[in-house]
N, C-alpha and C positions, 0 to 999 in steps of 0.2 A: 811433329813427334807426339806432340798430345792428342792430336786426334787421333793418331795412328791405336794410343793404350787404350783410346776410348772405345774405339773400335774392335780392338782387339778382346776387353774384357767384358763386353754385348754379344759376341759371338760363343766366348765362355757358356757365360749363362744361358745361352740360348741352347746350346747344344748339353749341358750339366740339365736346365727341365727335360730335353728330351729325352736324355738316358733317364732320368727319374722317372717316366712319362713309362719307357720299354721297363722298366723294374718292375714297375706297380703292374703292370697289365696282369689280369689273373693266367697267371701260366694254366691252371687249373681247366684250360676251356678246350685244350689239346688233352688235356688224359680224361676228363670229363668226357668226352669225345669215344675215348677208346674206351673208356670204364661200361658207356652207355654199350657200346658195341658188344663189348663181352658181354652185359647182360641179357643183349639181345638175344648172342649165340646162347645162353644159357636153357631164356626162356621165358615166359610170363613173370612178370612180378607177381609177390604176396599180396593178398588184400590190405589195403592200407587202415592203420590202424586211426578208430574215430578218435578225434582231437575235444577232450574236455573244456568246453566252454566254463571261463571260471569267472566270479564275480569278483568286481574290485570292488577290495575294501576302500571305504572313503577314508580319504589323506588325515584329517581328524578324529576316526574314530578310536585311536586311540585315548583319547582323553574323555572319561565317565561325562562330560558335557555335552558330547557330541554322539551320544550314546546312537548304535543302528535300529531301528524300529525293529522288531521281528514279530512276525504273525504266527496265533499259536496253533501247531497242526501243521505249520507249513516249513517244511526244509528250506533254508540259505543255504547257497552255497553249492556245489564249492567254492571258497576264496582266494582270491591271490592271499600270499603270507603276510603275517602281521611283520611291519617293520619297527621297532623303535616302542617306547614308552608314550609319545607324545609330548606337547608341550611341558604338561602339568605330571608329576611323580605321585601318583594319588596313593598307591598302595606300597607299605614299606614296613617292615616287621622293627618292634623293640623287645626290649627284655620282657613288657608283661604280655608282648601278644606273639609270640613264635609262631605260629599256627599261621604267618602270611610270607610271602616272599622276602627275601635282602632287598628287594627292588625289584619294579616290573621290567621286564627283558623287549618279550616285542608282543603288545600287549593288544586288543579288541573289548570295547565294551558294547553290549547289546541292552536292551530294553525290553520288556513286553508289561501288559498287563493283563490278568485273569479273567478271564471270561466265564468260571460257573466253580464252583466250590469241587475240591478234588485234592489231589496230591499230586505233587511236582514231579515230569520228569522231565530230564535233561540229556539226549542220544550230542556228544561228540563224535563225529569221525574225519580220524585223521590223514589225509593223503597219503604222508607216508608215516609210518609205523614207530621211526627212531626218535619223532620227536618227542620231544616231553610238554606235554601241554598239564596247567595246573587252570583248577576254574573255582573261583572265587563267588557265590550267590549274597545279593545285598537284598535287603527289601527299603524302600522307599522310603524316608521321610519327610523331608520340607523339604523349601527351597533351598535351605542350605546344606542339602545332602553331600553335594561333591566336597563343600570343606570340610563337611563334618569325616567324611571318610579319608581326606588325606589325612588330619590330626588324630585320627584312629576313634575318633568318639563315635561312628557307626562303624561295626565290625560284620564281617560278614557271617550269614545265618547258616552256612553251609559252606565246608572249602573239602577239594577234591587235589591234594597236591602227588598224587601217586606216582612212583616212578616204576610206572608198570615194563612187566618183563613182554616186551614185543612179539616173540615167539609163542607165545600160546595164543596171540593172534592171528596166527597163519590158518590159511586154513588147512583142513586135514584131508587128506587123496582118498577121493571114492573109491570105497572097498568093490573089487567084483562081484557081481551078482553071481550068488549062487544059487544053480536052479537045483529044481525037487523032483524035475521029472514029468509033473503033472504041470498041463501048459494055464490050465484054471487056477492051480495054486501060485504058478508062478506071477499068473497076472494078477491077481491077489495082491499077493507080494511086492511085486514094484507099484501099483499103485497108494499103495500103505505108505512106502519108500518116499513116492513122490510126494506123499502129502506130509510126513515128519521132515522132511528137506524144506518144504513152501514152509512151514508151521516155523521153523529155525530160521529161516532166512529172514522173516517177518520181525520174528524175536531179535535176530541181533539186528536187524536196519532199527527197529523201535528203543536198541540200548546203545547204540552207537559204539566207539572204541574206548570209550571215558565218559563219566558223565554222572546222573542221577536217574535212578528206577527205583520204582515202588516194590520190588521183587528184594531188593539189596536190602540187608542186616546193619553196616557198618556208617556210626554216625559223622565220624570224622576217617579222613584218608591223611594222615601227614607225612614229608617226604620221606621217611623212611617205608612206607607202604607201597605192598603191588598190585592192592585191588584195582579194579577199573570203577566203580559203581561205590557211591553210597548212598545209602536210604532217601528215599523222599522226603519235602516237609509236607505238613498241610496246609494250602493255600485258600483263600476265599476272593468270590467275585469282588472285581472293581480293583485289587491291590497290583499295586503296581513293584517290577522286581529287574535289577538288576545283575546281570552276568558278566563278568570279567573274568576272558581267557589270556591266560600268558604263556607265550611259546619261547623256554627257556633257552633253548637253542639258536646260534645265532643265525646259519644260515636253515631256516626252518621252512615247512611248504605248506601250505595252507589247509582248510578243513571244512567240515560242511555242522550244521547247528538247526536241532529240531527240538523246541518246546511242545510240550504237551500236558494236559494235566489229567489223571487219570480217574475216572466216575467208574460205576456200575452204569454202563451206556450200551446201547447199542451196537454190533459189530456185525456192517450188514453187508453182504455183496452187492455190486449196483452192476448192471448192464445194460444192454441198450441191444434190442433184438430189431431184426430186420424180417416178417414176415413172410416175404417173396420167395428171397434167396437162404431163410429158414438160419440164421446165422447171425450172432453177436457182431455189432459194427464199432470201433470205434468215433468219442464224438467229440467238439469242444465242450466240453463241461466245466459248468462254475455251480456253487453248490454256498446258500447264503445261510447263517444263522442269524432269523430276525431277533432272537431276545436278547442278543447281544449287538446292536445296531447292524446289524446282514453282515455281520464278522465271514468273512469267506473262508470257507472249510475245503473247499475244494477249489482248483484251477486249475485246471489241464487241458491242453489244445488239442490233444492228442489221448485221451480217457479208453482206455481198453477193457476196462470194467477191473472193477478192485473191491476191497471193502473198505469202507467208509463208517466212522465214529457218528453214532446221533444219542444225542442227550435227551431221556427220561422228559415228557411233558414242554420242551421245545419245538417251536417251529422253523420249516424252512423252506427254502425256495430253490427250486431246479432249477437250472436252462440248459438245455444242450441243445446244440446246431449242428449242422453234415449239409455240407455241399449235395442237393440233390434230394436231401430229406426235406420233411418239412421238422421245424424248431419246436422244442418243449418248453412250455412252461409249467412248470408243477406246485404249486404250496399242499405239504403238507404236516401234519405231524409225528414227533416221533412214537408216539404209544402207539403207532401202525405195527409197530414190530413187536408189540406182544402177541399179536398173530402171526404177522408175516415176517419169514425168515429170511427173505432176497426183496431187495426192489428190482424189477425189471420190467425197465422201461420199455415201450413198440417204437421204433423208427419207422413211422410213414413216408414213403417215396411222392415226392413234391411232383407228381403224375396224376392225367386223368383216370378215373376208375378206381383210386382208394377209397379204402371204406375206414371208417370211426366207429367202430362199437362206443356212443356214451353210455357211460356208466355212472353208478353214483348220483340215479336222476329220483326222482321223489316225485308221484303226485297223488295229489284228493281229487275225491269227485272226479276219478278216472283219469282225467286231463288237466287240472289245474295245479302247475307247475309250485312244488311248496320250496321255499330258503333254505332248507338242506340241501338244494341241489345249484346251489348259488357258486360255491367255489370250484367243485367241479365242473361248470358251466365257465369260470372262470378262465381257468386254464387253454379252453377250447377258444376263446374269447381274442386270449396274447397271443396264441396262433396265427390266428387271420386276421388278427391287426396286421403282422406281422407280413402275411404275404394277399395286402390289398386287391391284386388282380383275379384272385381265387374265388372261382364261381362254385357252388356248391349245393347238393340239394340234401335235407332232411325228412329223413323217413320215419314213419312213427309209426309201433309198432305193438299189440295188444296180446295176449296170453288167451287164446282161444278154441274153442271144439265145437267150432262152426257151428254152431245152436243161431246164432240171429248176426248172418256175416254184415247186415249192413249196418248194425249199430258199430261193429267192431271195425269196421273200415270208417265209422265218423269218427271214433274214439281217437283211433290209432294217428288221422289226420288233424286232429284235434292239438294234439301232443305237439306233433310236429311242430304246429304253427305256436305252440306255446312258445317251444326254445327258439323257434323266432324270434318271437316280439322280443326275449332276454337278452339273445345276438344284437338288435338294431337298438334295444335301446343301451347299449355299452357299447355304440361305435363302430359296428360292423355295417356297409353299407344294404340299404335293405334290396336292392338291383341284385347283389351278389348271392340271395337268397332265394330259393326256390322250398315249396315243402310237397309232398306225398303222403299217403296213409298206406294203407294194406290194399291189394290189389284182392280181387275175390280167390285168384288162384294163390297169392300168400296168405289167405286165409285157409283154405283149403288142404294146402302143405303145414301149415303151422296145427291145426285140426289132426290130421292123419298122424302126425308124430307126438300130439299129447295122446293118441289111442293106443299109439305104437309100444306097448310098454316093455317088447323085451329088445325095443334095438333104441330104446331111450337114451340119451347121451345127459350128463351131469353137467351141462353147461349152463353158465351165467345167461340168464334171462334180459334182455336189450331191448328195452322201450322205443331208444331211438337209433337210428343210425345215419353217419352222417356221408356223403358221398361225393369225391369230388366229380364234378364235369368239366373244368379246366385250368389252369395252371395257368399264372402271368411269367415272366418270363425272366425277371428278375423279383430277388426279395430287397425287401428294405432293411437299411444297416439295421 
């Protein structure tokens, strides 16, 4: 009899998981099924919408110790949301300091330090619109900063606690165009359009949804305020500054965070042209400021040409690469833009038959190569370091009216073998080096068109030029 209940309540439970087993099954895989079908009969799906890659916040950084590194010029973010205060309660309002929170809610602290004398700004944007985000600015003093700011003996130099009205956030529906009639006025018109829209879009990505701009009037926001913005401070190199954002709401979505500090700088368009196919290419570009140890101001893999911040009497360093180009390297400085108003770069096609206009070459005594022409030699230099299999020939080239073509074809050769010797002794193998001068019939043609004076072209004069004759097959990392 006892084995019989033994048996009996094994069979139970055997057949109690299998009903559990048929319950759990996703029924879902039979209307799933039909659901698909109907969409079939429907028709094509919508394009699917791209999914925001968002940055995780580190588990720590809520506690001002574990502050996030941020680079200045460079956007974070977007982030997953802040959860929680962290360990440590660093920020906490009493009677003599109102002007801070009851307590941090779900809190991020950030870091940066200044890299050139200017005024603070600070673009917040926040995923979504509802939440209330308050941002708190510390600036730095010892090592005992974090306790000094839990006991309130460092107070912060800046607080933004506004409980901004969301809807004037939205954006506003493009009005129809109205035309004039005339198809020249109208194009007028929308290009005018287009460019107050790029000039707006610019300004609010640079102010973010909350934050700090040098544009803003109001020194303190406290919670009873609906500004977005107040005033900048003035910042100087070297100082180091702390930002505590707290997102007062409990189930809150996260946000994106771009420091900057604003100079009378530079505001330059950068592109990168492709000669062949006559058309701006995107490139990976990184873009260094050496006076601030190669602080990287730019980093993009994917560079469509933009404009770019350059500081007054600093220098810097280009690189960009493209599958199939040959890579840049550039040093230069910024007081280039007190003339020139765009940088635009050539993308050379990593093929036989390109040609290198150098430029920016200097010599005495006809052919003897002088050190102003050393960094722009430079550049040409990390190129074909860079792609060692590349054979190459340089052409040297004289300003002539055929008066005495043979001195001008020794000159022109001459040259050549100058930027030679410059190439081999900085590393380029001398194998990979061929040189040429002026051929009697490029004298002849260069002669004919300094006579030519009404179909003269205003073109930059080329000492040398550099030509490839073959391409290795791969480049070096």
């Amino acid at each position: 009899m006892k084995r019989f209940f033994i048996a009996l309540l094994a069979c139970t439970l055997i057949l109690g998981y299998c009903d559990v087993q048929a319950q759990s099954k996703p029924k879902g895989n039979s209307k799933s099924s039909k659901s698909s079908s109907k969409k079939g009969k429907k028709g094509k799906k919508g394009p699917e919408q791209p999914t925001i890659q968002l940055t995780q916040l580190p588990y720590n950084s809520n506690d001002c110790l574990f502050a996030v590194n941020l680079d200045v010029d460079q956007t974070y973010g977007p982030t997953t949301a802040p959860k929680g205060a962290g360990r440590i309660m660093e920020v906490m309002a009493d009677k003599r300091h109102p002007n801070l929170p009851e307590f941090e809610h779900n809190s991020v602290w950030y870091k940066f330090t200044v890299p050139y004398n200017g005024k603070l700004d600070i673009a917040v944007t926040q995923q979504n619109l509802a939440d209330d985000y308050d941002m708190f600015v510390y600036k730095y003093t010892d090592a005992y900063f974090s306790n000094h700011i839990q006991s309130n003996k460092v107070l912060p130099i800046a607080v933004n606690m506004s409980s901004i009205d969301s809807t004037i956030l939205v954006k506003k529906k493009k009005e129809p165009f109205q035309s004039t009639g005339d198809p020249k006025a109208d194009l007028k018109l929308k290009q005018e359009a287009a460019k107050q829209q790029r000039l707006e879009n610019e300004r609010n990505e640079a102010m973010g949804t909350i934050g700090m701009y040098h544009e803003a009037t109001d020194i303190l926001a406290p919670k009873s305020s609906t500004i977005r913005h107040i005033r900048s401070i003035d910042v100087r190199k070297g100082e180091v500054y702390y930002i505590m954002l707290d997102a007062v709401n409990p189930n809150c979505s996260g946000h994106s965070i771009k420091v900057s500090i604003h100079v009378d700088a530079f505001e330059v368009p950068v592109t990168f042209y492709d000669p062949k196919i006559k058309k701006n290419v995107d490139v990976n570009l990184t873009i260094l400021e050496k006076n601030t140890n190669n602080r990287v101001i730019v980093r993009n893999d994917k560079f469509r040409g933009g404009t770019v911040k350059f500081v007054p009497g600093y220098n810097y360093t280009l690189y960009a690469k493209r599958d199939g180009y040959f890579s840049i390297f550039y040093d230069f400085n910024a007081d280039r833009f007190k003339q020139d108003t765009l940088l635009r770069m050539r993308m050379n096609r990593a093929e036989r038959g390109t040609e290198y206009p150098l430029t920016g070459l200097f010599f005495e005594d006809e052919y003897v190569l002088m050190h102003e022409s050393d960094s722009s030699l430079m550049n040409y230099v990390q190129i074909f370091k860079n792609h060692p299999d590349c054979t190459f020939t340089i052409k040297g080239f004289v300003r002539t009216y055929g008066v005495d073509p043979e001195h001008d074809q020794l000159v022109s050769l001459e040259r050549a073998k100058a930027v030679k010797e410059f190439f081999v002794k900085n590393g380029i193998k001398e194998e990979n080096i061929k040189t040429t001068g002026m051929t009697p019939t490029d004298i002849k043609r260069a002669a004919t068109a300094a006579f030519d004076t009404k179909n003269q072209r205003n073109e930059e004069f080329v000492s040398i030029k550099l030509i490839i004759t073959s391409v290795g097959a791969k480049e070096n990392p």
